[in-house]
N, C-alpha and C positions, 0 to 999 in steps of 0.2 A: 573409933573406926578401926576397923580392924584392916593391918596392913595386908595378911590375906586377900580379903576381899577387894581391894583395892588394886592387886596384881591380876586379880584373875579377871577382874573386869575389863582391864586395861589391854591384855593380851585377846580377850576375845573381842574387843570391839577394835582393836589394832589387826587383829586376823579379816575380820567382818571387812576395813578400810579396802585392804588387799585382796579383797575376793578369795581368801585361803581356808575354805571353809570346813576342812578339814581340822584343821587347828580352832578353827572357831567351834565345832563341834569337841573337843579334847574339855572345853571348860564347860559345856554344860553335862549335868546330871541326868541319865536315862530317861528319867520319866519327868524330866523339867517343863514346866508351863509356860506357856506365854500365850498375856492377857491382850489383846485391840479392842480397842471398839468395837462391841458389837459380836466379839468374835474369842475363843479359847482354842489352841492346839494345844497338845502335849506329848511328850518324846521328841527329844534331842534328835533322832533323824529327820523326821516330822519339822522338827524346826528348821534344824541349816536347809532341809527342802525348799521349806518357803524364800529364805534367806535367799540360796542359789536361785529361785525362779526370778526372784525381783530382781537380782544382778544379771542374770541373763536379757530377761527383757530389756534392761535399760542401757547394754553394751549393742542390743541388736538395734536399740530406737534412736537413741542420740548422739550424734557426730560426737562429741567428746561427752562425759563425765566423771568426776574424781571426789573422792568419797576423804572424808576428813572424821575424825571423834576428839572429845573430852573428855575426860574423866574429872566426877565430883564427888567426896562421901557423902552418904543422904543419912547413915544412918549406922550404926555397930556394926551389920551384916549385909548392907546396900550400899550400893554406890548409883550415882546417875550418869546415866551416858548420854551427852549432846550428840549429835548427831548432824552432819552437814553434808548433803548432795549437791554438788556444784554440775551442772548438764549446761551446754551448747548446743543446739538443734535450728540451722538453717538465720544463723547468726545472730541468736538473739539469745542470751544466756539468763539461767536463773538458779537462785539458792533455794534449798529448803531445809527447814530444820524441822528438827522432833526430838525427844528424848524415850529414854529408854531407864524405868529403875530395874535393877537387878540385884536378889537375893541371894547372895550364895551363903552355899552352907557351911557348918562345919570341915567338914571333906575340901573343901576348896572349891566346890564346885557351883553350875548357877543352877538355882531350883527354881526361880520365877523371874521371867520377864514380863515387866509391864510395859508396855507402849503408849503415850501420851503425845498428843498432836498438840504445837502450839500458837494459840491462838493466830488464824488468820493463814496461819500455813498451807494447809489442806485445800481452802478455796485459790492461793493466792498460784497454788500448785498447777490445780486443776480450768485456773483462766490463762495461764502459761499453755499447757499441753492445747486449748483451743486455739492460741495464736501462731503454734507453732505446727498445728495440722499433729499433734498426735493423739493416736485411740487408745486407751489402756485397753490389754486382752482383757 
């Protein structure tokens, strides 16, 4: 595993915790991808875009939430990012997890995000948001 990769994962997904998305963009590559379900962007703006829109919505939807990572090596040039949303919303709190693998490059930088949902998360999410009266835009 290369100690590289394993810093720069750590700072951008430390950045991502804190809403500093600035800095989370300094570790991806111009024209970095990231994979969902279903779904590919690419370009580092493009990305913290999306990043910023889902921290906004979810600072404007739920009375509290606080945003947590891990870092794991997955691989020479990949590291895995846990992921943990902790939200409040009309006194009934819930967790969700995801990971995230990330490629970085030679450069230091991240060339590929993949998003991976784990098992049971996604729905366990989205039967949350119906108990607590929220709409995803």
């Amino acid at each position: 595993m290369s100690e590289r990769a394993l810093a720069t994962a750590t700072v951008f997904a430390d950045a991502l915790d804190r809403d500093d998305f600035a800095a989370a963009e300094r570790c991806l590559a111009v024209d970095c991808a990231y994979d969902s379900p279903g779904d590919v962007i690419a370009g580092s703006a493009i990305i913290i875009a999306a990043y910023r829109k889902n921290a906004e919505w979810a600072s404007r939807t739920f009375d509290e939430i606080a945003y947590a990572s891990e870092v794991q090596p997955e691989g020479s040039a990949s590291v895995r990012i846990n992921y943990i949303d902790r939200t409040v919303h009309r006194g009934q709190s819930h967790e969700y997890r995801c990971q995230q693998i990330v490629d970085v490059g030679d450069d230091g930088l991240i060339v590929r995000i993949r998003h991976e949902e784990l098992p049971g998360m996604r729905e366990a999410l989205e039967a949350y948001f119906v108990r607590v009266g929220v709409n995803r835009d």
